[in-house]
C-alpha positions in Angstrom: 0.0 0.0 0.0 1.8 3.4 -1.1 0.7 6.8 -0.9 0.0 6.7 -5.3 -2.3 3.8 -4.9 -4.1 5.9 -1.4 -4.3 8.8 -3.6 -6.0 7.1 -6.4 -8.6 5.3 -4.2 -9.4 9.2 -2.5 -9.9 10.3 -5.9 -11.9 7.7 -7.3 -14.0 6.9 -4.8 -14.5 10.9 -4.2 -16.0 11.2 -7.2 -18.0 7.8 -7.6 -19.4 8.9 -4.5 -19.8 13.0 -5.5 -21.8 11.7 -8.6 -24.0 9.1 -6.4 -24.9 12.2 -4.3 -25.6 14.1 -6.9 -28.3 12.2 -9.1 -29.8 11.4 -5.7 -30.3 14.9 -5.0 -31.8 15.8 -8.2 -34.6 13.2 -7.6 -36.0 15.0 -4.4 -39.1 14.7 -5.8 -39.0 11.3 -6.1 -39.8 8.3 -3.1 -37.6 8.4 -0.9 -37.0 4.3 -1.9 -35.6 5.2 -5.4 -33.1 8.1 -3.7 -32.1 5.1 -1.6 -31.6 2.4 -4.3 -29.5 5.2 -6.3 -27.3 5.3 -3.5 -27.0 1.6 -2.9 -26.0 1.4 -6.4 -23.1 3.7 -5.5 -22.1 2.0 -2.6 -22.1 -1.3 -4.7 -19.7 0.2 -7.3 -17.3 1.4 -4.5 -16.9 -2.3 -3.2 -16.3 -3.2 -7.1 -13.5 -0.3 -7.0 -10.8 -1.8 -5.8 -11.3 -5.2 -7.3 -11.0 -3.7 -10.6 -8.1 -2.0 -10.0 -6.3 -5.1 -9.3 -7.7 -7.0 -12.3 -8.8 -4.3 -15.0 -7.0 -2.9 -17.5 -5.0 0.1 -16.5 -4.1 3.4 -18.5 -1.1 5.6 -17.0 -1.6 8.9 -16.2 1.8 10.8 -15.1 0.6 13.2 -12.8 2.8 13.1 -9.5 5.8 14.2 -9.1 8.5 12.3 -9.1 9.8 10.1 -5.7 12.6 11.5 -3.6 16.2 9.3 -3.4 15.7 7.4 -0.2 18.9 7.8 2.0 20.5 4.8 3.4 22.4 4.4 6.5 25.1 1.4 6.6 25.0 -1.0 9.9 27.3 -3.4 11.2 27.5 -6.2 13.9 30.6 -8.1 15.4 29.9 -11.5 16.5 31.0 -11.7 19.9 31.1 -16.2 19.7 33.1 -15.7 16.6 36.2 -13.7 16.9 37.1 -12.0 13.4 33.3 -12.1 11.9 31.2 -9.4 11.4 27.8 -9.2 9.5 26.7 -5.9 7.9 24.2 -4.6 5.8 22.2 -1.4 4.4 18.7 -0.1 5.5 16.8 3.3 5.2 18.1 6.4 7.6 14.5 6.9 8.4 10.9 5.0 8.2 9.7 5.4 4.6 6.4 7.1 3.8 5.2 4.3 2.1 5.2 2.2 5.2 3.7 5.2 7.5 0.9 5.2 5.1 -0.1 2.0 5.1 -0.2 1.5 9.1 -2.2 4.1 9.2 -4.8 3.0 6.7 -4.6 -0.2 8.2 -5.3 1.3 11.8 -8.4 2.8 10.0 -9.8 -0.3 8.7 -9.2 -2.5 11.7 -10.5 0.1 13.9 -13.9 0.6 11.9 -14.2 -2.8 10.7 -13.7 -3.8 14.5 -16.5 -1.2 15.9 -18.7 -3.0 13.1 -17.9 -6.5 14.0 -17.9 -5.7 17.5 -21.8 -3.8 17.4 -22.7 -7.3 15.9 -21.5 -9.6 18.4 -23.4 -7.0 20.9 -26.7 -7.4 19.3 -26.6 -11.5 18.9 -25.9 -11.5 22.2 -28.7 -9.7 22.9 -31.2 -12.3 20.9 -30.2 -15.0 22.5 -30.3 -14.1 26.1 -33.7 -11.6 25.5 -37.2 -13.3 25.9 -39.5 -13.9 22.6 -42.2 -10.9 23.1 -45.5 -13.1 24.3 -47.9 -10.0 25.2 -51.1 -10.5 23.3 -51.5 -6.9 21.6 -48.0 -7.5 19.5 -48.4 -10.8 18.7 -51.9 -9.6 16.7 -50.3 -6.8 15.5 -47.5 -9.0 14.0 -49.7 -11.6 12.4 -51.8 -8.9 10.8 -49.3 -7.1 9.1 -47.9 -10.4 7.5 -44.6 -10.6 9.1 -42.2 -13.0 7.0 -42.3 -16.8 8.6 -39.2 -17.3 10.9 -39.2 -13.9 11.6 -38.2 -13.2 15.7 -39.7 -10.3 18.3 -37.7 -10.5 21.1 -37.6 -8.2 24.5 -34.8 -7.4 26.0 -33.5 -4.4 28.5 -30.8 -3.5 27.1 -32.5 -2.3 23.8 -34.5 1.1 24.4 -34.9 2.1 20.7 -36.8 -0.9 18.4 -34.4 -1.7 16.2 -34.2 -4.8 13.8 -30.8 -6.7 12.2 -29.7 -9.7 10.9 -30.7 -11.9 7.4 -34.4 -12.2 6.5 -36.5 -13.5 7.9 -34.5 -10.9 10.6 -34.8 -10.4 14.0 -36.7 -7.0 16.1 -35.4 -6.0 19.3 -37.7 -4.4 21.6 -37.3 -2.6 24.8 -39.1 -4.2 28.7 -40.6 -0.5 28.5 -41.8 -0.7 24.9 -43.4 -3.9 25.2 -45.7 -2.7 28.2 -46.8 0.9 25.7 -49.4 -1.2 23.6 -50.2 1.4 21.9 -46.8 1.8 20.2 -47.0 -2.1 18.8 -48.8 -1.3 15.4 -46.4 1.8 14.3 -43.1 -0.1 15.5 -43.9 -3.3 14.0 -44.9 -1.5 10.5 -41.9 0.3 10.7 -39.2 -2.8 11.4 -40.9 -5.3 8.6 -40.8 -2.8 6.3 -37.0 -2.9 6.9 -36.9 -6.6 6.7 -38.8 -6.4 3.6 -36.5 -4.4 1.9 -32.9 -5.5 2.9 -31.7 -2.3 4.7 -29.6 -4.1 7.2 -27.6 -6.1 4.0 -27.4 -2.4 2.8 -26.2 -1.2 5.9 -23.6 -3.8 6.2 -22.2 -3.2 2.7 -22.2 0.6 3.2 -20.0 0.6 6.4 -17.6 -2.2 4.4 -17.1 0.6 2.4 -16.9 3.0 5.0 -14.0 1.0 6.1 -12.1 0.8 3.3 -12.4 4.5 2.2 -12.5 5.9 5.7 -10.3 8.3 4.9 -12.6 10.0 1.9 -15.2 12.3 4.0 -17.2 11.9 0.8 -18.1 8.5 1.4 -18.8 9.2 4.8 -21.4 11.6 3.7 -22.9 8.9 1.3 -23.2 6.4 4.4 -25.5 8.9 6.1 -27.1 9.9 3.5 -28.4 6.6 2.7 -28.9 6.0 6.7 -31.3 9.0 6.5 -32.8 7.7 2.9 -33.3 4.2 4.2 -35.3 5.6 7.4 -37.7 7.6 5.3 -38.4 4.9 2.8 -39.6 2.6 5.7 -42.2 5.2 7.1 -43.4 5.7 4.0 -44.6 1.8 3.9 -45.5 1.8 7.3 -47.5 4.8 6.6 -49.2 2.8 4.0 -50.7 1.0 6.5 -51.6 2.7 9.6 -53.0 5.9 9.9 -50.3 9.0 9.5 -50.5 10.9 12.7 -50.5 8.9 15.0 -47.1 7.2 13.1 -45.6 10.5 14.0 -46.7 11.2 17.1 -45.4 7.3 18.3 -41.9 8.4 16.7 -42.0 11.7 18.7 -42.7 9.9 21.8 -40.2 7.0 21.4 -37.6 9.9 20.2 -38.3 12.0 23.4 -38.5 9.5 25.7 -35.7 6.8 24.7 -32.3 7.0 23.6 -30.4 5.1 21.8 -27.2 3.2 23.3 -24.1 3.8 21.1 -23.1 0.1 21.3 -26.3 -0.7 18.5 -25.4 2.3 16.3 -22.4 0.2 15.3 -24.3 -2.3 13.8 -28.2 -1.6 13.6 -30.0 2.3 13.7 -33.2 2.7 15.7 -36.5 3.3 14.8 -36.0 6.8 15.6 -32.6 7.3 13.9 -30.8 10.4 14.7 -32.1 13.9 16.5 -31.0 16.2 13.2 -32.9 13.6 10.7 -35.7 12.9 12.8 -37.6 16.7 11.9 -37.1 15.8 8.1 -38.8 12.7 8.5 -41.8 14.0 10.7 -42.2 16.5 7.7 -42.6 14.3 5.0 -44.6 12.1 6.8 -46.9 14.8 7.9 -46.9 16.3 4.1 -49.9 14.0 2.6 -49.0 13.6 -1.3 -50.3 11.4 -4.2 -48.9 8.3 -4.4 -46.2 8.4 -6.7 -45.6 5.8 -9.7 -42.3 4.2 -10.0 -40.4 4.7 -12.6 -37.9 2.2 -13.4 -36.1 3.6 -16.4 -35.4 6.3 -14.4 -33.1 4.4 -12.2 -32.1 2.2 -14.3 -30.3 5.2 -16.6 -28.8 6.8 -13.4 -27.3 3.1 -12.4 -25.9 3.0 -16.2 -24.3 6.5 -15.5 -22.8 5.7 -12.3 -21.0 2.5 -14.6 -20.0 4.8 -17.8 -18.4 7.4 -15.3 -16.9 4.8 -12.9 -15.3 2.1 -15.4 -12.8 4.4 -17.0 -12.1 6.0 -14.1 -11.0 3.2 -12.4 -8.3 2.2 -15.5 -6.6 5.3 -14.6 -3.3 5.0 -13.1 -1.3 7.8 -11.7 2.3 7.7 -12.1 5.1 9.8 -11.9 5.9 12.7 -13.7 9.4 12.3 -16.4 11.3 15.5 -16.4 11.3 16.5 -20.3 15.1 17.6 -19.9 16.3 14.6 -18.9 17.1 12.8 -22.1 19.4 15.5 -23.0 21.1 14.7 -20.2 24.3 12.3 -21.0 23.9 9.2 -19.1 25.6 8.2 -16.4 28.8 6.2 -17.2 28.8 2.8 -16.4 31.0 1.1 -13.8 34.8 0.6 -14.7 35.4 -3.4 -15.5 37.8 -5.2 -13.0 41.4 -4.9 -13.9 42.8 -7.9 -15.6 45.7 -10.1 -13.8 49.3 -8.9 -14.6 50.8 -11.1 -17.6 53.1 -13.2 -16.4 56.9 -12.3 -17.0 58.0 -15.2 -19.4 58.8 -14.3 -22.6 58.9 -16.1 -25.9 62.0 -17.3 -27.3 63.5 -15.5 -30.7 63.7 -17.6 -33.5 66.8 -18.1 -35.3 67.1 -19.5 -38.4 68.8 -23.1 -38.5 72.8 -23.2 -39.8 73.2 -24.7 -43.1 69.4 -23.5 -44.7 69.3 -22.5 -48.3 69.1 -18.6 -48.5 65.5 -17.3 -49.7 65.4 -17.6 -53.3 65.6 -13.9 -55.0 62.5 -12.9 -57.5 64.0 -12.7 -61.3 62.1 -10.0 -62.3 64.0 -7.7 -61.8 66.5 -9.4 -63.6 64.2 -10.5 -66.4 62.9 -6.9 -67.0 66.4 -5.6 -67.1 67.2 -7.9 -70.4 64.1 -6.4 -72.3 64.6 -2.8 -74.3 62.8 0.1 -73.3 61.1 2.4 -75.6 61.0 5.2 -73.1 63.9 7.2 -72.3 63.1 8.0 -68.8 63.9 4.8 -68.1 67.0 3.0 -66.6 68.7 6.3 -68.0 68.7 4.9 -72.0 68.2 6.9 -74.6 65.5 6.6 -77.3 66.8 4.9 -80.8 65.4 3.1 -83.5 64.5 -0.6 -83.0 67.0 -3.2 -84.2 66.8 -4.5 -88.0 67.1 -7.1 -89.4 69.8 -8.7 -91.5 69.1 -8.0 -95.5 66.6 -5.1 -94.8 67.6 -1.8 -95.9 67.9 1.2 -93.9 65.3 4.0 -93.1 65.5 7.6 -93.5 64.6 8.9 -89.7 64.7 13.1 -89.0 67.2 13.4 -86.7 70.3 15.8 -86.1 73.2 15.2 -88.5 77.1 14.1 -87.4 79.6 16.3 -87.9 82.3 13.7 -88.5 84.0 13.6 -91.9 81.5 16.3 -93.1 79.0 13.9 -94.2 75.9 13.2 -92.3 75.1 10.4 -90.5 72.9 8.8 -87.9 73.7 8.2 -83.8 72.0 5.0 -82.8 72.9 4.4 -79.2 73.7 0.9 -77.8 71.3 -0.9 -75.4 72.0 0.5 -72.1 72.1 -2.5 -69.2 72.0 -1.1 -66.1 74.1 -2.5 -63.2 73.4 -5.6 -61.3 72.6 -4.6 -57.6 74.0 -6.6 -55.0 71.8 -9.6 -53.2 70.4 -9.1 -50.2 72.0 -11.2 -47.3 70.4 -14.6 -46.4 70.0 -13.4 -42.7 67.4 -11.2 -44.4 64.8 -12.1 -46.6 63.1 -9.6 -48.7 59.5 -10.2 -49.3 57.8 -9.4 -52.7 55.7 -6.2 -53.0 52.1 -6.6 -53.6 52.7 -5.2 -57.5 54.9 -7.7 -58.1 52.7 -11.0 -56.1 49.8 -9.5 -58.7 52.1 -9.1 -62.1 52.2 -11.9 -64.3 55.2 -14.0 -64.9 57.2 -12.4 -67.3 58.4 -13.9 -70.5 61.7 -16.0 -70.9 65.1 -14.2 -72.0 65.4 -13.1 -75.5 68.7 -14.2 -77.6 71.4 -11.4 -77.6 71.0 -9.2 -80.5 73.1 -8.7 -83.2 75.6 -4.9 -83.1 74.2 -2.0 -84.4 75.2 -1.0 -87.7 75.8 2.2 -89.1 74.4 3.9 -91.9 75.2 6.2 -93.8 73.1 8.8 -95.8 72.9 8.7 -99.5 
């Protein structure tokens, strides 16, 4: 139980029970018995209330504010049988709220729950050791007005008020001093059948469940008088349907002026006269002589359907709390650094030498093999740029050129094949790996045969 889900039940039930109040106080004009089934409807829904909260479907609401960090305190204990042990641990500095709240909703509903349970034990104990009512005047009085079979009239002292409780067929407490008034038989009797008849005391027992489970919403408080007080006026208006409606109010005055009633059977059961601020209400109406009303069923059967449309929703509402809208930009927190891993152990791996007496790596002939082709271009290898070599038997070709100055006739420079120099092999100790250009190069093509000297021409 935490203060959210008290917060939520105040709210809810507040206003299942604010609406309840209301449609019965726009029927005024209505019986007094329809005002009081509206409000038994309400009370009906307020037991459902917290059933479907636990099984319905739920739709968040963030409006409360976010919960504070709880502060922790760290404890530790030295076991005194066990030298070098200790136990410790980590608890809250102080009592949380959410424990506070629920031991005092708890103290609520014991303690009203209790009162109730405790005002029933009071009144049972009451039937069984009071005597049935034998006087000749009631027992008339209660075959006439078609008591229910198995129902009980029993006399007992400590009861001043008539009162009646328990199941149908029920059972109607009357007072030593009330059973000698004859007079009062006809109007007391009408009065307490007429509760049996219509279930006020399973009414009264659900309402002050509720009561007990919402004690702290003065709303539903309000709700359980108000259908006390409606309850009351619906049973004098049957037992003014059958007894004359004067003297009905002048018995209640006298019984109201004369008797009180003990607080031990308010807990459980009201009185025939109820309480001192409702009992002027209910002399008015009954003294007010008005045409019989005709029920109207529709009527309550719309306001019960309203009471459902406006309570189901309600009670899928859950409030949560609020998520600051700056927090995402925020950067989150870091996480926790990993354990550091074990020092590497100091042994080391052994060099590799290579083994006396192995052949040397073998050297790529590429190089080699590209050195014994002629180059065209002259920016290679440092060679200069000549015609290509002829054959034997073919005659020479006229090429532009510049002229030689020797002997005064002209002639044509063809420069030898430059070979450049061989460079020197690597060392065995260190082999040379091939570059990538030359793992992806095709093999090149075997040696061409030397060819023959250059000739010179000269010019016609």
């Amino acid at each position: 139980m935490t203060w959210q889900l008290i917060l939520e039940l105040l709210l809810k039930s507040g206003v299942v029970a604010c609406v309840g109040l209301g449609l019965s106080a726009l029927s005024a004009s209505r019986p007094a018995a329809e005002r009081a089934a509206i409000l038994r409807v309400t009370v009906c829904i307020l037991l459902v209330l917290p059933v479907f909260l636990w099984i319905g479907p739920r739709l968040e609401l963030a409006l409360l504010a976010a919960p504070a960090a709880t502060e922790t305190r760290t404890w530790s204990l030295d076991l005194q049988p066990l030298a070098g042990i200790a136990v410790s641990g980590e608890g809250p500095a102080s009592l949380p709220w959410t424990v506070i709240a629920a031991l005092i909703y708890a103290s609520g509903l014991v303690f009203i729950a209790g009162r109730f349970l405790l005002g029933v034990w009071t009144l049972r104990r009451w039937s069984e050791t009071g005597r049935p009512v034998s006087h000749r005047v009631w027992t008339e009085t209660l075959a006439r007005l078609e008591a229910p079979q198995g129902a009980r009239l029993i006399a007992t002292p400590h009861v001043r008020a008539p009162l009646s409780w328990g199941l149908p067929p029920g059972t109607i407490l009357v007072g030593e001093d009330c059973v000698r008034r004859a007079e009062t038989a006809e109007a007391v009797l009408a009065h307490e059948l007429a509760h049996i008849r219509r279930g006020d005391w399973i009414f009264a027992l659900l309402s002050r469940l509720a009561l007990a489970l919402f004690w702290f919403n003065p709303l539903v408080w309000l709700l359980h008088a108000h259908l006390a007080a409606r309850t009351e006026e619906a049973a004098d208006a049957l037992a003014v349907d059958r007894m004359d409606h004067r003297t009905y109010a002048r018995v209640l005055v006298d019984l109201a002026s004369n008797l009180a009633n003990p607080s031990a059977t308010g807990r459980a059961a009201l009185g025939m006269t109820g309480s001192h601020a409702s009992l002027a209400k209910r002399i008015s109406r009954i003294m007010k002589v008005r045409p019989k009303a005709s029920p109207r069923p529709i009527a309550l059967l719309l306001s019960a359907g309203g009471l459902l449309a406006i309570a189901t929703p309600l009670a899928a509402i859950e409030l949560t709390p609020r998520i600051d809208a700056t927090a995402w930009l925020a950067p989150p927190a870091p996480p926790p650094a990993p354990p550091a891993p074990p020092a590497p152990s100091a042994v080391l791996a052994p060099r590799l030498r290579p083994r006396p007496g192995a052949p040397a790596p073998r050297r790529s002939s590429f190089r080699r093999e590209a050195t014994s082709i002629w180059v065209r271009s002259p920016r290679m290898n440092g060679a200069r740029s000549g015609p290509p070599p002829m054959r034997p038997g073919t005659p020479p070709r006229r090429r532009a050129g510049k002229p030689s100055r020797r002997a005064g006739r002209p002639t044509w420079n063809v420069a030898p094949r430059s070979t450049p120099p061989a460079r020197a092999a690597p060392p065995p100790s260190m082999p040379r790996e091939k570059s990538p250009s030359q793992r992806e190069r095709p093999p090149c093509t075997p040696e061409r045969p030397p060819l023959p000297p250059v000739r010179k021409f000269a010019s016609p």
